[in-house]
Each structure stands twice: as structure tokens, then as C-alpha cells.
N, C-alpha and C positions, 0 to 999 in steps of 0.2 A: 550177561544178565541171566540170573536164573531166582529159584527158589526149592520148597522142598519137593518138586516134583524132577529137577536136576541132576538124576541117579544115574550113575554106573553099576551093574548089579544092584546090591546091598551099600552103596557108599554115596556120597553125594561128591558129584563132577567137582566142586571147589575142592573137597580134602584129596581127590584122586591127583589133582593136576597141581598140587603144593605139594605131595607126594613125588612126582615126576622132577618136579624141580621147576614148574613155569613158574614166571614171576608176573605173582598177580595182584593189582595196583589198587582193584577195589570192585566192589560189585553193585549194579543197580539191582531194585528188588522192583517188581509190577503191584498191585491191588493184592490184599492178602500179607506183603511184604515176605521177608527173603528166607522165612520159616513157616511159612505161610498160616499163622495164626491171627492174623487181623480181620478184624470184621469187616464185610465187603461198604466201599464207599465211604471209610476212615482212612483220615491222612496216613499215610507210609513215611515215618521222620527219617534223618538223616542219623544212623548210629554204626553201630562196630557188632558184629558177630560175634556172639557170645564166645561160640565153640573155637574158631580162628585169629580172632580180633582185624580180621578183614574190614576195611571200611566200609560202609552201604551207606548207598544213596536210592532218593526216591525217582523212578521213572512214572508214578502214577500222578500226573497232574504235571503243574508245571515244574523247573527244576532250573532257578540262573545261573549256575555254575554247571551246567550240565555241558556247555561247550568246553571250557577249559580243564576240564575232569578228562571227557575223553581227549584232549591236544596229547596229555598226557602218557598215552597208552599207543602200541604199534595194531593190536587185530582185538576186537571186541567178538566174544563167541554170546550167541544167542542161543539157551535152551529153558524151554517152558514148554510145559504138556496142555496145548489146548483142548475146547471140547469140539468143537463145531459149529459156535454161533458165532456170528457179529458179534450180540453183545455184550461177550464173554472178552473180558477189557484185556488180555493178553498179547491178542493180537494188536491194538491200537498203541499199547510196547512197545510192540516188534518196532511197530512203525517208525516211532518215535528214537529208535537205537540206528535205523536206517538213513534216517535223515542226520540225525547227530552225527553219523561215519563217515554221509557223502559231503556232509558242509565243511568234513573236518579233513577229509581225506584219509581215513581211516577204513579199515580193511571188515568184513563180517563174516561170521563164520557162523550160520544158522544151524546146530542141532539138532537135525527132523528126529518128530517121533510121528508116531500113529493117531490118527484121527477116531476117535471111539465112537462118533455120528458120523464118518467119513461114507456113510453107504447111503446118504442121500442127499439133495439138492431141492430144495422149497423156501419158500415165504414171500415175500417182495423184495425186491431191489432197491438200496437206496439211491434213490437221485438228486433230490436237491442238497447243497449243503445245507439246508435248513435243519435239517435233521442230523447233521455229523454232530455225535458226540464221542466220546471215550466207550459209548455202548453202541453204536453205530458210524463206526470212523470209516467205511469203506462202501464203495459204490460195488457192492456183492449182493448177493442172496443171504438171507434173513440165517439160513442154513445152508452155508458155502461149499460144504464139499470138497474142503480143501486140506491138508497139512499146510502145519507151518513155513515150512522151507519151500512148498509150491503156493503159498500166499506171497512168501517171502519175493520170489521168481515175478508173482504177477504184479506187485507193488511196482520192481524195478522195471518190469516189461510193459507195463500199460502206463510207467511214465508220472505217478501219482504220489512223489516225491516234491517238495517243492518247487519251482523253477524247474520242472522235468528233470528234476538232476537224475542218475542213478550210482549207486553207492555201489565200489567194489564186495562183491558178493558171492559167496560160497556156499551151497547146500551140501550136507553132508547125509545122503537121503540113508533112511529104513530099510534094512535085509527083509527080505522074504512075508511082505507088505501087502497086501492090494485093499482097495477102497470096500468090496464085496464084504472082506472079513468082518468075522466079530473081535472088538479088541477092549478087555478090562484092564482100564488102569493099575500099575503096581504098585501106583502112590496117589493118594487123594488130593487131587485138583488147587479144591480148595473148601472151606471146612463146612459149605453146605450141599457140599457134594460129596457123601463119603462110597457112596457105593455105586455098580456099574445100573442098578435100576434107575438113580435118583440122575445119572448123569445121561441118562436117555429120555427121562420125564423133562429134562432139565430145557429141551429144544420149545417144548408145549407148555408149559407152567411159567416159563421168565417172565410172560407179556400177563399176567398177572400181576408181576411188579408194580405195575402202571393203577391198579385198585387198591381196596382196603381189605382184599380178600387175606388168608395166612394161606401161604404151599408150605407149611412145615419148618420155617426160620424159628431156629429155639426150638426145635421138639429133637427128638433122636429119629426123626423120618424125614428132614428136609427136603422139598422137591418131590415127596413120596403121595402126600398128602392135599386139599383143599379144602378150607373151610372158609366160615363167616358164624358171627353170631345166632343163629336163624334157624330151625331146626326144618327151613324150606330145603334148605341144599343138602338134606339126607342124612340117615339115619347113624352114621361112625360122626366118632367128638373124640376133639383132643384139644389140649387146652397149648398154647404155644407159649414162650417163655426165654429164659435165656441157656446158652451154652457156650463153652469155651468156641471164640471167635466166631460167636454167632449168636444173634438176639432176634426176636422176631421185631416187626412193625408194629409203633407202640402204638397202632390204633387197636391191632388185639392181643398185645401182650398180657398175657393174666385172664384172658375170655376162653370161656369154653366156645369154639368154634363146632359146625356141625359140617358133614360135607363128604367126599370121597377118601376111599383108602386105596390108595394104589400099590400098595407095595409089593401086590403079588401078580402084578401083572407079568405076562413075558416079555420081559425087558427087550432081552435081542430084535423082535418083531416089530416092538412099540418105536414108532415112528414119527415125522411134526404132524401134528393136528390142531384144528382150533376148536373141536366137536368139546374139549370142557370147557372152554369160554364163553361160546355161545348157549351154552347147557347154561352155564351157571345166570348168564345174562338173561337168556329167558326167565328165568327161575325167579329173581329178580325182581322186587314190587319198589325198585329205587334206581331205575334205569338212567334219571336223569343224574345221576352221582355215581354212578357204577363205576364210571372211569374215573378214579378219584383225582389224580393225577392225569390228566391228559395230553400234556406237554411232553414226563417222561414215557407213557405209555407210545406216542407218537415216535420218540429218537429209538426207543426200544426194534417196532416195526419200521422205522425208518417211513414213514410215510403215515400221512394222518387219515390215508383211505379206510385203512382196513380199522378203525375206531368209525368211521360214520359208516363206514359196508354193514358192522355189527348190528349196530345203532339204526338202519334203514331195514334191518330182517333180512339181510341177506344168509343164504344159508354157504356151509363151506364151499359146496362145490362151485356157488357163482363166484364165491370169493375168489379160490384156487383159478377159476377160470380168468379172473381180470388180471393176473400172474403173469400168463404165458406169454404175452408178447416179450415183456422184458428179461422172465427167466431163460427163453428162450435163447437171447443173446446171450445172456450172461453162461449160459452151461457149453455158449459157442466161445466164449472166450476165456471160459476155464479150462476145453479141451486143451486149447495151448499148452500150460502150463501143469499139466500129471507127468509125473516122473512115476509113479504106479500105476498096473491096468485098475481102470476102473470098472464101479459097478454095475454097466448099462454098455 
């Protein structure tokens, strides 16, 4: 399973390993699909690779011939460059490639790369399945803290496979790594994440998703940016719109928004916070709509507290404070599973 984030040096893993002489039977592509030009949350169809004429199937949603596809194959290699959130639907992939191996008796060969938000651990904890979706498929931290290949580890070691199965499993961990580092992508994620600012905003701005706010979908600052119609939420305006695999929410498509610029913040430092949410929410003379979406704003944070915490004036740090019981476990049960030092 990969896409265009799949690289060897300058070359993408498919063309290196048809190179080598592996014989390779067909590839799943995740959200974005296997060039990663698809706008996020558009079907991924079943087609042929332009450049290879490799088969590709969809792993984002569901897939019926997804068991007899992989019957077909001896080791399924997994590589995808996550960022660090739950509900960066990559990982709920992973998942989905792990359960396909163990039901099938097929072999996986996870690809670690580097975590680019790997240098912290925050938000809630999902618990109920009420809230699993494709944007929060894991009973983790909001901002896990994790590589793929040690998600990979805790999937199969905390037994969250179906029927407790576990799937023969291979990490192939990152040289010269640690969770502390700063690490910029060599390849863009996915196409509203082009730069290492927008994929560090990117932990703080997604739970926006869940409003009718714009963070830059369709501008050339994706994730950089927030606005609304309103010239309440501040003095910078930008009007959002479309771009190749990427269009904004056509509640402000074509609007002049007004709002924050972020783009020059210091990335490296900027870390999750909910201080522009709760900014914007005060700000706000339409509090009972704010949450336009509160269904997905909930699977987003896995839990529908931190929407009525906002909603009650709770400030961050009582927020942050209702956290700790369960992050506390959780950062004791991701110790397990680091194959690099971490950063704490």
C-alpha cells in the first residue's frame, strides 16, 4: 500500500522494486489515492497507474474484493508518511491492510518513516466506539505520538484487530530517528498540506473541520490560515476557492473570509493548542451554530466533551486538565511500543 509519499531517495518504492525484479500483483491507494491528488473525502476508484499500469484498488472506505485480492499475494509492504493525528485517515489504512493479512494469513512489511508531530502527545482519548470513524479509528491520543510501524506494533500488541487476531508483522524501523527531532517532509502528505508550517498547524486547525469556519482549503495557504465571513475574527482576508485536489467548503467558497494569518509563525515550536478555537468561538455572536457539524466535529475529537467544555467557557487549561487521567494511561501504554528514544 503506498502513494506519492512512497519514495526511495528521488524514486517512488513501486518503480525501485519492478526495478529489482519483485513481482508486484497490484497496489492499494488510502484518501488522496496512489498519486495523491484526490480531494480529501472523494471516493479513491479502482484503476491502473498511469506511469506502471499496476492495478490499484481503493483501501479508503469499504473494498468486497479486498479479501480475494490480497489471497492472491505472499507479503503486503505498507508505506505512507503519516502526520501525527488520529484523524489523518492513513493510519485507519494501516489498519485495515492488518486485518486483511491476519484474516488471510498473509505476511506485512510496515515501512516506518518519521513522525513530523512525533515530539508530542495531547488531546483526548478515544473511547467509545461511538465515535470510531476513518478520522478517529483508534482508542489513542487525539495527537499519538506515534510512527507508523510503532502504531503498527500497538494495533497488534493491545490486540485491536478483530477477534484479537494478530497479523504476522514486520517493522522496518528509521535510522538515526528520535521522537525530540524536527523532521520536514520530502514529499507533500497530501495536497492541503504542502509545507512543514501547514503540517504542524495541521494538529490545531483539523477540529475546525467540524464548523463553517475556512483554514485555507482552496487558497495557496492551506492549514496556514482562518477565516469566516465577519470582519469580527480579524483584520488579514482571503478569499478561499478551488485548487488542484483541493477545493474549500462550499459554505465559503467564493467569500471573502476575515481572520488569522499564520504562516509565519515558528513552526517547529507551534504545537496542539485549542487557544484558536476557543478565540474564534468567543468571538462569535452565533455560538449556537458554531459547531456546524457536530457529529463530525465529535469523531474528529473522538469524544463529544471537548464541544460542550467549549460551549460551557471552559478555558484550555481546564480542558487540558480533564485529559490527564486518560492521557496518562495512554502515554503508559505507548511507552511500550517506541522503537526510538523519545521526547520526554
Amino acid at each position: 500500500m503506498g502513494n506519492q509519499t512512497s519514495v526511495v531517495g528521488d524514486e517512488h518504492l513501486v518503480d525501485v522494486l519492478l526495478r529489482e525484479g519483485v513481482d508486484i500483483k497490484f497496489a492499494f491507494a488510502p484518501e488522496h489515492g496512489f498519486r495523491g491528488d484526490i480531494e480529501r473525502g472523494e471516493k479513491v476508484s479502482n484503476e491502473f497507474d498511469a506511469k506502471t499500469g499496476l492495478a490499484l484498488h481503493s483501501l479508503y472506505g469499504e473494498n468486497e474484493k479486498a479479501d480475494s485480492i490480497v489471497n492472491s499475494i505472499d507479503v503486503m509492504i505498507f508505506d505512507l508518511q503519516d502526520v501525527g493525528a488520529r484523524f489523518y485517515t492513513y493510519v485507519a489504512s494501516m489498519h485495515r491492510v492488518m486485518q486483511l493479512c491476519a484474516d488471510n494469513g498473509k505476511k506485512v512489511i510496515v515501512l516506518d518513516r518519521p513522525n513530523p508531530n512525533g515530539d508530542q502527545v495531547d488531546g483526548p482519548v478515544r473511547k467509545d466506539d461511538k465515535y470510531k470513524a476513518n478520522i478517529s479509528y483508534h482508542k489513542i491520543a487525539m495527537i499519538h505520538g506515534l510512527t507508523v510501524g510503532e502504531l503498527a506494533n500497538m494495533i497488534n500488541g493491545e490486540g485491536w484487530l478483530d477477534k484479537g487476531k494478530q497479523c504476522d508483522l514486520t517493522v522496518i524501523p528509521v535510522k538515526n530517528y528520535d521522537h525530540s527531532m524536527k523532521y520536514e517532509l520530502p514529499v507533500v502528505p497530501s495536497p492541503s498540506l504542502p509545507n512543514y508550517t501547514s503540517v504542524r498547524l495541521y494538529m490545531s486547525l483539523c477540529l475546525f473541520e467540524g464548523t463553517d469556519f475556512s483554514i485555507g482549503r482552496g487558497t495557496d495557504w492551506p492549514f496556514q490560515v482562518v477565516g469566516y465571513p465577519d470582519p469580527v475574527f480579524g483584520k488579514f482576508t482571503f478569499t478561499p476557492g478551488v485548487r488542484p485536489g483541493m477545493a474549500a467548503h462550499v459554505e465559503q467558497q467564493g467569500n471573502l473570509c476575515y481572520g488569522l494569518d499564520l504562516r509565519n509563525v515558528d513552526a517547529e515550536k507551534e504545537k496542539f493548542t485549542l487557544k484558536y478555537l476557543i478565540d474564534f468561538y468567543n468571538k462569535s455572536d452565533f455560538k449556537d451554530k458554531f459547531f456546524a457539524r457536530p457529529e463530525f466535529f465529535d469523531k474528529l475529537a473522538g469524544t463529544d466533551q471537548l464541544r460542550k467544555q467549549i460551549i460551557a467557557g471552559k478555558t484550555e487549561e481546564q480542558i487540558k486538565e480533564s485529559w490527564k487521567p486518560e492521557l496518562s494511561a495512554y502515554k503508559k501504554m505507548r511507552k511500550k511500543y517506541l522503537l526510538y528514544p523519545d521526547f520526554e
